[in-house]
N, C-alpha and C positions, 0 to 999 in steps of 0.2 A: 517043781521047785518054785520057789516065787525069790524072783530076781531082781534087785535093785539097780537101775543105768542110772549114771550120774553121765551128763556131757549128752542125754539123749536126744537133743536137738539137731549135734554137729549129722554130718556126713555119715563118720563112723559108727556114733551111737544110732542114728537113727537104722544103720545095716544091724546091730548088734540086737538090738528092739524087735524086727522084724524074724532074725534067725531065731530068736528065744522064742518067742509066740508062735514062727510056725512048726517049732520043735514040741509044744506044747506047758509051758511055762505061763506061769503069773509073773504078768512084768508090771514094776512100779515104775515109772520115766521119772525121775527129777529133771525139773526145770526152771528157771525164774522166769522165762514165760509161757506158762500153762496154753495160752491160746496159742502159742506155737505148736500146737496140736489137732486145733481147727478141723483140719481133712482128715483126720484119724481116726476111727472108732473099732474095736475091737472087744469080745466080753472080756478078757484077759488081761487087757490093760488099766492102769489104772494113771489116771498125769495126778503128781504132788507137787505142789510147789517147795524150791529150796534153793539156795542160795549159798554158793561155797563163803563166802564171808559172809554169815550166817552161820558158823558150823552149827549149832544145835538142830537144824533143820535137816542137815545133812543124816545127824548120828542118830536121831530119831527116828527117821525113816530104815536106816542100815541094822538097826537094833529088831528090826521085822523079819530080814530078809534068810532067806538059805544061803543066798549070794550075791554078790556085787560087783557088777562089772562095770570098769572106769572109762568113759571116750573122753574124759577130758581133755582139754588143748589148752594152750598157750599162746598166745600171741605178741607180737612186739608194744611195748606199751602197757601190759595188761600190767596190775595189782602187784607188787611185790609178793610170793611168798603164794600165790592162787594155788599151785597145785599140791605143795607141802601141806600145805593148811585143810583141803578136802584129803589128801591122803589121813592126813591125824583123824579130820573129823570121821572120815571111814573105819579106821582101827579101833578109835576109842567104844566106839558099839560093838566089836567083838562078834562078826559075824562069821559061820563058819568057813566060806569059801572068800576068796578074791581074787578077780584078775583086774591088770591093774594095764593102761596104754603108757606105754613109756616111748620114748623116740632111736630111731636108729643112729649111734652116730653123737648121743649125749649121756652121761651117766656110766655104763658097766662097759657100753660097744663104741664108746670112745675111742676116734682115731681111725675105726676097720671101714667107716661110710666110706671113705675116698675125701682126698684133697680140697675138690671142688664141692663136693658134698659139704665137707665141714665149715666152709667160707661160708655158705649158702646160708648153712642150719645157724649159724652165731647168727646172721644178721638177721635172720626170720624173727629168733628167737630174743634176740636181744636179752636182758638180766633172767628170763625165765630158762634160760638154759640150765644154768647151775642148780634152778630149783626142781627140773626133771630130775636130778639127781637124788637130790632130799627126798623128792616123793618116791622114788625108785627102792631108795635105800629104808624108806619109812613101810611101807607094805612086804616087801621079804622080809625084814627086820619081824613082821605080825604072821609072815610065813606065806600072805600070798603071793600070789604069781605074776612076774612084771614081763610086756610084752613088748617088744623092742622089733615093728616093722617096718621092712626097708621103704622106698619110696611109693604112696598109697595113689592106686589110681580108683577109680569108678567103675570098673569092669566088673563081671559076673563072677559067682562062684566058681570055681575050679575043682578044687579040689585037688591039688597037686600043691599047695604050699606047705613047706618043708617048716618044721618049728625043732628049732635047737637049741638048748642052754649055753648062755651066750659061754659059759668058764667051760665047754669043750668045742667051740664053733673055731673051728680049722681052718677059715679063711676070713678073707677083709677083701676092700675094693680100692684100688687105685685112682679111681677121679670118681666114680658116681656106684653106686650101690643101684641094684636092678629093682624092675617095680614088681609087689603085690597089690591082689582089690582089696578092699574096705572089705567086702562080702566074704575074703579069704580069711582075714583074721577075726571078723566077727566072729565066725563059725570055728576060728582054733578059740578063740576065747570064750566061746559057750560049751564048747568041748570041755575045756578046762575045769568049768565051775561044777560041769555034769560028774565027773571023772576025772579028779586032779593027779595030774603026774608030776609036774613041776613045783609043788608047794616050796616056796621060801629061797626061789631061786627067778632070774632070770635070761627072757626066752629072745630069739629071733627069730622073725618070721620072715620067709622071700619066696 
């Protein structure tokens, strides 16, 4: 498949980058900066530059793809509207697959992160909060797949994390929501785009 990462520079994407390729995948990394790539080389890979405020950069590249898998973030501060705006530019190309990182705790699983979770995640997120929602609701809306992981550590694959759509997930957490790796959900969300089970819904991963 040849893969689209948008966010492939963060943390996430760059785990999501690495399970694709060594799965055997064509990966495109969007980035604004290319040379955040420097140490990298692979035949497989390819770095584009693009720019979420830019969309044409975005949907051009996605209008390529078999699939498109989102690590984008949010941070306190950033752009009004950043992640809504790369979700549109993402749909508007009409790609056949999408998983999409959405946050635990904002959007669909609202309320279930735990108390002190939620204090945390407002002030992390500050006005990009309510636009995980918009981008949540913008990609199921096109049918793909929105992933919703509890707190993300650094740790190795496992292989043991649970993925559940959030409209039958049976439980919530009272002050903090438990950790999964980056490497855990990379690998459900490449799962996904291989093999979609959840089209048009939203997931949680722990």
């Amino acid at each position: 498949m040849r893969i689209v990462v948008l966010g492939s520079t963060g943390p996430t994407g760059r785990q999501v980058l690495n399970t694709a390729l060594h799965r055997g995948h064509e990966v495109v990394a969007l980035a604004r900066r290319p040379d955040a790539f420097s140490d990298v080389a692979h035949g497989s890979l390819e770095i584009r530059q693009a720019d979420v405020r830019v969309p044409d950069t975005i949907t051009s590249a996605c209008r390529e793809a078999d699939a498109v898998i989102s690590a984008l973030g949010v941070r306190r501060g950033a752009p009004a509207g950043t992640l809504s705006a790369g979700a549109h530019a993402v749909v508007v190309a009409k790609p056949p697959r999408v998983a999409w990182t959405g946050t635990f705790g904002a959007g669909a699983s609202g309320r279930r992160a735990g108390l002190l979770y939620d204090v945390i995640l407002r002030l992390v997120l500050g006005g990009g909060f309510g636009d995980k929602a918009i981008a949540d609701e913008v990609v199921t809306g096109s049918q793909g797949t929105v992933f919703h992981p509890v707190m993300l550590t650094d740790g190795p694959e496992t292989g043991k994390a649970t993925v559940v759509p959030l409209d039958v997930l049976d439980r919530s957490w009272r002050l903090m929501p438990p950790k999964v790796s980056r490497a855990d959900v990379a690998a459900a969300m490449v799962t996904e785009v291989e093999t979609p089970a959840y089209a048009g819904r939203a997931v949680a991963v722990y």
